[in-house]
C-alpha positions in Angstrom: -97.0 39.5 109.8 -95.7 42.2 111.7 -92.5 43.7 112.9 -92.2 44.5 116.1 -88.5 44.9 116.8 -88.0 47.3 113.8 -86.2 50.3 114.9 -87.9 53.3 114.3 -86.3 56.4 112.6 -83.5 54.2 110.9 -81.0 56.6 109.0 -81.5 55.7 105.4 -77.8 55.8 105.0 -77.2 52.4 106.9 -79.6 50.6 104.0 -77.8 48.2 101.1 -79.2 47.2 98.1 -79.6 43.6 97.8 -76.1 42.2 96.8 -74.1 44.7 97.1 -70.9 44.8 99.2 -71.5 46.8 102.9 -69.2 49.8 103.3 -65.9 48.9 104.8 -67.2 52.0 107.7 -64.4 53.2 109.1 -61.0 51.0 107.9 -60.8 52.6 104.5 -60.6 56.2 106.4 -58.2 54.5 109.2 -54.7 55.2 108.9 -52.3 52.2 108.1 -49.1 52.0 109.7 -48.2 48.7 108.0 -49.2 46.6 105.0 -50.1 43.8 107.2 -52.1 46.1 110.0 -54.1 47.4 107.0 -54.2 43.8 105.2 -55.7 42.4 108.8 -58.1 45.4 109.2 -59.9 44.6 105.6 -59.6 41.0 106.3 -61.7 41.7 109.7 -65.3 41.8 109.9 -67.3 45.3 110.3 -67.9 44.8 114.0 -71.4 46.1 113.3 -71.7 43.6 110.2 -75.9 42.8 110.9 -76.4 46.3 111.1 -77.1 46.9 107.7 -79.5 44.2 106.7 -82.1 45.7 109.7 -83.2 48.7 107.7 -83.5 46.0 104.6 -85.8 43.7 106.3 -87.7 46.7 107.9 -88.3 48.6 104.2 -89.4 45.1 102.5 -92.2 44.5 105.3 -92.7 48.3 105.0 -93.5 47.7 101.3 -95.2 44.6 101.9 -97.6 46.0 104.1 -98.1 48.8 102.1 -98.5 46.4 99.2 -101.3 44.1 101.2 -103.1 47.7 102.2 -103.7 48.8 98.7 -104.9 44.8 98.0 -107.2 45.6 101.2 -108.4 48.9 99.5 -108.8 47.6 95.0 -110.8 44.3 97.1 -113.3 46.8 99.4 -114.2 48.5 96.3 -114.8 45.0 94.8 -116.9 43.8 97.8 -118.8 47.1 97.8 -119.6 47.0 94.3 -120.4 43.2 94.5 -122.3 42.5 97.8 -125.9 43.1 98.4 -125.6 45.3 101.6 -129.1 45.2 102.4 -128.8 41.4 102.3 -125.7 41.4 104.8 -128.1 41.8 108.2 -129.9 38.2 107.3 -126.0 37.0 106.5 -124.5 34.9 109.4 -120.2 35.5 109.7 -119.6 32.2 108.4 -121.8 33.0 105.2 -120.1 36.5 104.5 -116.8 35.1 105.0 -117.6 32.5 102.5 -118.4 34.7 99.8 -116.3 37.7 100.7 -113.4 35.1 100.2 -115.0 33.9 96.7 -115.3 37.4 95.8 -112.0 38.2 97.0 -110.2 35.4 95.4 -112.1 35.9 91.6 -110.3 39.2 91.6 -106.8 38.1 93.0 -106.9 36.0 90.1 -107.5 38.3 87.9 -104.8 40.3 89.3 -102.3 37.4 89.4 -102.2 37.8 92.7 -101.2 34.7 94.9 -101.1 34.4 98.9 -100.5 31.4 101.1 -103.6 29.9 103.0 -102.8 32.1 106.3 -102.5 35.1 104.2 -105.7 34.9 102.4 -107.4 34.2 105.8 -106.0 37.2 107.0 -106.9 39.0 104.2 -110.3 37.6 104.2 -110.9 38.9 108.7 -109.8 42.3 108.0 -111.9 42.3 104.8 -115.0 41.1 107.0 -113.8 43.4 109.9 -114.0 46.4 107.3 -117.5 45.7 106.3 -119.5 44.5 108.6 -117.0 45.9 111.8 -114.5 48.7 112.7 -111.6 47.8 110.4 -108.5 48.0 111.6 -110.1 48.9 115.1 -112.0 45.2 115.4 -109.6 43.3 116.5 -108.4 45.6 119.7 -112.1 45.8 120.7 -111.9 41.7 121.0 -109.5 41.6 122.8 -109.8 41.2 126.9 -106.3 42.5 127.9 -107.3 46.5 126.4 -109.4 48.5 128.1 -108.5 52.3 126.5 -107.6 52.5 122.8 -106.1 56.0 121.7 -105.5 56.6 117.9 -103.1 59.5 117.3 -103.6 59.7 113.4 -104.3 56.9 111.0 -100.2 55.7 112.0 -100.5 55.9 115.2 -103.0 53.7 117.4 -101.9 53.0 121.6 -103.4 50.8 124.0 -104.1 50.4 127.4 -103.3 46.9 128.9 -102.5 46.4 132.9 -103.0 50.2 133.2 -99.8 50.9 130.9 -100.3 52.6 127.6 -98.5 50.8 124.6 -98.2 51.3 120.9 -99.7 48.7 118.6 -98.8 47.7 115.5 -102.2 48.7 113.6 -102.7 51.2 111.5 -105.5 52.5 108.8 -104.4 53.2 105.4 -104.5 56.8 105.4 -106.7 59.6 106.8 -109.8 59.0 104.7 -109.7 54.6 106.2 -110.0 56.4 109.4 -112.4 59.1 108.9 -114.9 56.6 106.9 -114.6 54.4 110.1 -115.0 57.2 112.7 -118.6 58.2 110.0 -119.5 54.3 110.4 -119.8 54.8 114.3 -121.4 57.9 114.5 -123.9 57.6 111.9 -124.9 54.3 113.4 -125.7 56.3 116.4 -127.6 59.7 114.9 -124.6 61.6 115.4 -122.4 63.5 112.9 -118.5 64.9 112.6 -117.3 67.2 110.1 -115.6 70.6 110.2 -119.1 72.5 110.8 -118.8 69.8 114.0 -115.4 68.1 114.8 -116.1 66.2 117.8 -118.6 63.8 119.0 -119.0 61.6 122.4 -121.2 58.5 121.4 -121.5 54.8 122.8 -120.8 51.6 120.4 -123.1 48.8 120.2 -121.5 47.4 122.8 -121.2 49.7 125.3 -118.0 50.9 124.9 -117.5 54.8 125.0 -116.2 56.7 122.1 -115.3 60.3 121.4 -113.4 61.3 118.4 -111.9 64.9 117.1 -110.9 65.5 113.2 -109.2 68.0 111.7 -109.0 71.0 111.6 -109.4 71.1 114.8 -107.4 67.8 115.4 -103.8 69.0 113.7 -101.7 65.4 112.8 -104.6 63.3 112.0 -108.2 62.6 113.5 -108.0 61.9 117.4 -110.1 58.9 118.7 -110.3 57.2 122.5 -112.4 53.9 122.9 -112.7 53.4 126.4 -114.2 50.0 126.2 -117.0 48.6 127.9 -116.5 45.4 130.4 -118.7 42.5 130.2 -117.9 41.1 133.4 -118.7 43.5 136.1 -116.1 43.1 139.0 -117.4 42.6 142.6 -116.3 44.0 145.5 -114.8 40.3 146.0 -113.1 40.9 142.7 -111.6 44.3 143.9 -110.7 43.0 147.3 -108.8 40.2 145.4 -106.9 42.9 143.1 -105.8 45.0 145.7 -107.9 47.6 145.4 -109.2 47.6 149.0 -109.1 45.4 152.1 -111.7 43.2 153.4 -112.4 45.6 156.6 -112.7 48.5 154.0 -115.0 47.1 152.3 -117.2 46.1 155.4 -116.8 49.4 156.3 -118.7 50.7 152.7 -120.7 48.0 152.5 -122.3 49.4 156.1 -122.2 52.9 154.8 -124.1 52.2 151.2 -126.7 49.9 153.4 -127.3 52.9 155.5 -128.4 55.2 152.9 -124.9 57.6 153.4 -124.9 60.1 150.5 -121.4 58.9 149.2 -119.3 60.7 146.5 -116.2 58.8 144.5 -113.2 61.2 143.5 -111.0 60.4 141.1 -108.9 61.5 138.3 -109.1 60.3 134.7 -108.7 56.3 134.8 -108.4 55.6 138.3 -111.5 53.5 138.9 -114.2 55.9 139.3 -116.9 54.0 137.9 -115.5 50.7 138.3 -115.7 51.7 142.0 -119.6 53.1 141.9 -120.4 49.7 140.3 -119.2 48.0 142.8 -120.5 50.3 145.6 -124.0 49.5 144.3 -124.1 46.1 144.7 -124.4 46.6 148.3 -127.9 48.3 147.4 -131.2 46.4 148.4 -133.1 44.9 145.6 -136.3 46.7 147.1 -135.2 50.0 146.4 -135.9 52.3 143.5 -132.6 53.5 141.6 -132.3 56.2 138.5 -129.2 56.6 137.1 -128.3 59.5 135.1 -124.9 59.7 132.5 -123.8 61.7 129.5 -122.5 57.8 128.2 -124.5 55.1 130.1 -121.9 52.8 131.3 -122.9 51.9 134.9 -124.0 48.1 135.0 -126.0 48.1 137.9 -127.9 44.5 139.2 -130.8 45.7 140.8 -134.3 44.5 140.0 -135.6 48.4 139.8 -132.9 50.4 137.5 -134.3 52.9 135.2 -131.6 54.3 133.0 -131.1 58.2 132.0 -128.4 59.8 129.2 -128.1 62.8 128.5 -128.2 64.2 124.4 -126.1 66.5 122.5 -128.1 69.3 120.2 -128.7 68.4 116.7 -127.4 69.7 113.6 -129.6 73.8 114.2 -128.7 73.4 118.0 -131.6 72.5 119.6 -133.1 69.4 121.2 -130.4 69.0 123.8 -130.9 67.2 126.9 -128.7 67.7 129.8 -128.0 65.9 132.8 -129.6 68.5 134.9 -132.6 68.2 133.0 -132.8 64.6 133.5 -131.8 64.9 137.3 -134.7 67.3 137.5 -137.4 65.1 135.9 -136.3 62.0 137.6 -137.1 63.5 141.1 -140.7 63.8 140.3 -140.4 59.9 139.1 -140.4 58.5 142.9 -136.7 57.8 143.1 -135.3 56.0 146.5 -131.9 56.5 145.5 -130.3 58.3 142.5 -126.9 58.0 140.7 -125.4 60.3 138.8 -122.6 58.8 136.1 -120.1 62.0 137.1 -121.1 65.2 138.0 -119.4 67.9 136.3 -121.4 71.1 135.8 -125.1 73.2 136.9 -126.4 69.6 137.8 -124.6 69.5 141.2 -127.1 71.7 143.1 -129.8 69.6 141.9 -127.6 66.9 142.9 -127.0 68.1 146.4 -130.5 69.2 146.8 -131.9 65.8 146.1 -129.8 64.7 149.0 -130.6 66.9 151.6 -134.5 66.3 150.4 -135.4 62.5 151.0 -132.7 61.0 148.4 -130.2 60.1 150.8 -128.3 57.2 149.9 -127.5 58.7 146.5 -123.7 58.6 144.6 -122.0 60.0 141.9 -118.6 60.4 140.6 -116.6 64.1 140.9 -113.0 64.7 139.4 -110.3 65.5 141.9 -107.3 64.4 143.5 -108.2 64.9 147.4 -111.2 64.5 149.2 -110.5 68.3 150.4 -109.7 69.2 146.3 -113.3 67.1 145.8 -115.0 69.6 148.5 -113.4 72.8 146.3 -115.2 71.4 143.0 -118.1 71.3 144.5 -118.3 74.8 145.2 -117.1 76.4 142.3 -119.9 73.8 140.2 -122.1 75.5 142.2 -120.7 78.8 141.2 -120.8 77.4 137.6 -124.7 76.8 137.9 -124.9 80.7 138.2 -126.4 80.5 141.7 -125.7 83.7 144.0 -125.0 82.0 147.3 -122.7 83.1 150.2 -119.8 80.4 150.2 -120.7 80.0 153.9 -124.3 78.5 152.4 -122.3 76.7 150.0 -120.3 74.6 152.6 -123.0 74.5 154.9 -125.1 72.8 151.4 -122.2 70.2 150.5 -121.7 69.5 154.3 -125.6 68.1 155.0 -125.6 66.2 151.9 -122.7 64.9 151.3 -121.5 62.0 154.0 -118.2 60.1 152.6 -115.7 60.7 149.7 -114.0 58.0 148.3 -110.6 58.5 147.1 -109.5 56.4 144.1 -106.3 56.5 142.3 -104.1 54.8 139.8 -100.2 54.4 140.7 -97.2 55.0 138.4 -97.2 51.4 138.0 -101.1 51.0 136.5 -102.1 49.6 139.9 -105.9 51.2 140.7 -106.5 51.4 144.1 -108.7 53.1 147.1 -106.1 55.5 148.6 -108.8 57.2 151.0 -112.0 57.1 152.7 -113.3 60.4 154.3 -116.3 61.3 156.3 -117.8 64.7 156.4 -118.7 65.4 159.7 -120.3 68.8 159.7 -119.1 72.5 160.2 -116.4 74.3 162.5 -117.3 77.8 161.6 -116.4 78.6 158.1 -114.8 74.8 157.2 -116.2 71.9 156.3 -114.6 69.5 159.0 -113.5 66.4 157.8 -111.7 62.9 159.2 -109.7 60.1 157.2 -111.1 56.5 158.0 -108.6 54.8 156.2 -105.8 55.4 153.7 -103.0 53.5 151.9 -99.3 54.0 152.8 -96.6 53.8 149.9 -93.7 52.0 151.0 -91.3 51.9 148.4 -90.6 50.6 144.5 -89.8 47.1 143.9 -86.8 46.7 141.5 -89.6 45.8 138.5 -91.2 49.4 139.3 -94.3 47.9 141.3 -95.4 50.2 144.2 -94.9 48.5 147.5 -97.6 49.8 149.8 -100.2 48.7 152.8 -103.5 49.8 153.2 -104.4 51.0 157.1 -106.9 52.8 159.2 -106.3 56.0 160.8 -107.3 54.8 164.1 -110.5 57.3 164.2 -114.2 56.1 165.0 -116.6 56.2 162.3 -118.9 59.1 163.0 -121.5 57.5 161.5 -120.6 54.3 164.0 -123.9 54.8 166.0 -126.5 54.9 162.7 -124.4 51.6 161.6 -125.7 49.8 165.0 -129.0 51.1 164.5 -129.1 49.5 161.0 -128.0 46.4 161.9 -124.2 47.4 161.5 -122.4 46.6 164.5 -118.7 47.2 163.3 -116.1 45.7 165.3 -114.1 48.4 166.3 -110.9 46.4 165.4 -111.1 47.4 162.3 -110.7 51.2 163.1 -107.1 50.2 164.5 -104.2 51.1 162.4 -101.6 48.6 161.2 -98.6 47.8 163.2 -95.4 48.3 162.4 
């Protein structure tokens, strides 16, 4: 249906109307020393003689697309004047597609409009994706392989697939498909976008999260990212078998989570953060008492005891908002063994570190940095952002007795995600928080198809925390603290 080897851009100059003769290019302008040079050079093929009929092919699927999209449009304002809407909840798919396609074809007839049996079918999924779904949108959030989609404008819509952003060949109509869409999610979750209010974070039905922008504020065209929910949590088995980690990495965390270590996971945008939390929590006792706390719940958590917190924007006078240091307040006084904060990025952190130092140990949350020592700086100037007068030597002296490990996570040039670091906090050494690497991973090189070639190792330090994991019942082998030979 689609083209996706069109060249983009083409020069409108290389196109030929059906029939007509291509340009003899460059022999009629080339000098002829001879009548029989010059009768051989018009006699000879244009060397770039398939050229031409690229652009020709490209503009009549351009116009054929553009044709079906206007069909989409006249046979949405059929269906919407036709179909009982209230009706359409009690409605299974197959029912709706059966009369959305009767509907549908009545007025193609009385168009004189006629498509081939795949055509119509098509015609009839995106019609049913339009009404009951997200349009244009449905069929990226069914399928497995994307986890982020970014639309740029109602032409533009990337994905995410293997950690490598793509452009797709979807598109709305025109700005209005994609603003009545971006109303459709938002609505459906007491949320609104206009120009009074031109961005909203909200969560789909399934999960997934969503935050959109529209003009004016947006400048080309409305800005939306999906970053969509996973069904299947992955285990720390799962991540092991990815790459994320090794096996004696994950013993290692799995003996620090048991333990009750307050443990922080540092990140940038993508790398794993939460993916990595999830995972960390499964090593969590079913006896134990977990809140977690998120702007945009999307922490799947196994545990018999979860009780789930999310945060909430102010309505349309600016009031009624909720933040996530209001709910990290409240859920203290709600008998909490261990709490989890979705990401920490503002005034909650004190309340977050507090909670650690008071009885809550064992607690996690997510931070954005690029370093375990950058991850340390956040910290204190959040605290600085929660408008708390404290001497930065009380500061560090706070973040050091709460906080026990930072996790490092990353993703590569080449998508991969993985665990580049695992720190401990080991106290003070005057001013400075003093710190040692557990494990790391080493880049090696590039393979020739642009994979990162890399090992993961340990440092050859001692867990300071070696002597609690023997008390609990973790007796690490002390192999696993020796680095990788070369």
């Amino acid at each position: 249906m689609f083209s996706r080897y069109k060249k983009p851009n083409q020069p409108p100059k290389l196109a030929v109307a059906p029939g007509a003769a291509p340009a003899p290019a460059a022999v009629a302008d080339a000098p002829a020393p001879d009548a029989s040079r010059a009768q051989t050079a018009r006699r000879a093929p244009p060397p770039a003689a398939a050229v031409p009929a690229q652009p020709v092919a490209g503009d009549k699927e351009r116009k054929r697309k553009e044709r079906m999209g206007e069909l989409k449009v006249e046979l949405h304002k059929r269906l919407l004047e036709n179909l009982n809407l209230s009706a359409l909840e009690h409605a299974s798919e197959t029912e709706l597609k059966t009369e959305i396609g009767a509907i549908s074809g009545e007025a193609m007839t009385e168009m004189s409009i006629s498509l081939n049996t795949s055509e119509r079918a098509n015609l009839v999924q995106e019609l049913y994706d339009e009404v009951m779904g997200l349009g244009p949108l449905e069929p990226l959030l069914k399928d497995e392989t994307v986890s982020d989609i970014l639309v740029n404008g109602p032409q533009q819509i990337f994905v995410e697939r293997g950690g490598k952003l793509q452009l797709s060949d979807i598109t709305f109509k025109d700005e209005k498909h994609l603003l009545r869409i971006i109303d459709k999610i938002v609505s459906a979750v007491g949320r609104r976008v206009d120009e009074s209010n031109p961005y909203v974070d909200a969560r789909l039905q399934d999960g997934s999260r969503f935050n959109a922008m529209v003009p004016p504020v947006a400048v080309d065209g409305s800005l939306v990212s999906i970053r969509k929910f996973k069904k299947d949590k992955l285990a720390i088995d799962d991540l092991v078998r990815f790459g994320a980690f090794t096996e004696e990495m994950a013993a290692y965390l799995q003996a620090a989570v048991s333990t009750r270590l307050n443990v922080i996971v540092s990140g940038g945008t993508g790398s794993g953060k939460t993916t990595t939390l999830n995972a960390l929590s499964s090593f969590i006792d079913n006896s134990e008492r977990i809140l977690t706390i998120e702007d945009t719940a999307e922490l799947q958590l196994q545990q018999i005891h979860v009780g789930r917190m999310e945060s909430r924007p102010p309505n349309v006078e600016g009031k009624g908002a909720v933040t996530q240091r209001d709910c990290l307040r409240n859920a203290l006084r709600m008998r909490p063994d261990r709490i989890i904060v979705g990401e920490t990025r503002g005034e909650e952190v004190i309340d977050m570190l507090q909670a650690m130092n008071t009885g809550h140990d064992g607690s996690m949350t997510t931070i954005h940095a690029n370093n375990a020592r950058d991850g340390i700086s956040r910290l204190e100037n959040m605290v600085a952002m929660a408008g708390i007068e404290m001497p930065l030597k009380a500061v560090r002296s706070q973040i050091a007795s709460a906080v026990n490990l930072i996790v490092q996570a990353s993703r590569l040039q080449d998508g991969s995600r993985r665990m580049v670091s695992i720190t401990e906090l080991t106290g003070m050494e005057g001013d400075v928080i003093s710190m040692q690497e557990i494990f790391r991973y080493e880049r090696l090189g590039l393979a020739p198809d642009g994979k990162i070639i890399g090992r993961f190792t340990a440092t050859g330090v001692r867990s300071h925390y070696s002597e609690r994991f023997r008390q609990w019942g973790y007796d690490l082998p002390a192999s696993i603290y020796e680095p990788v030979q070369d």
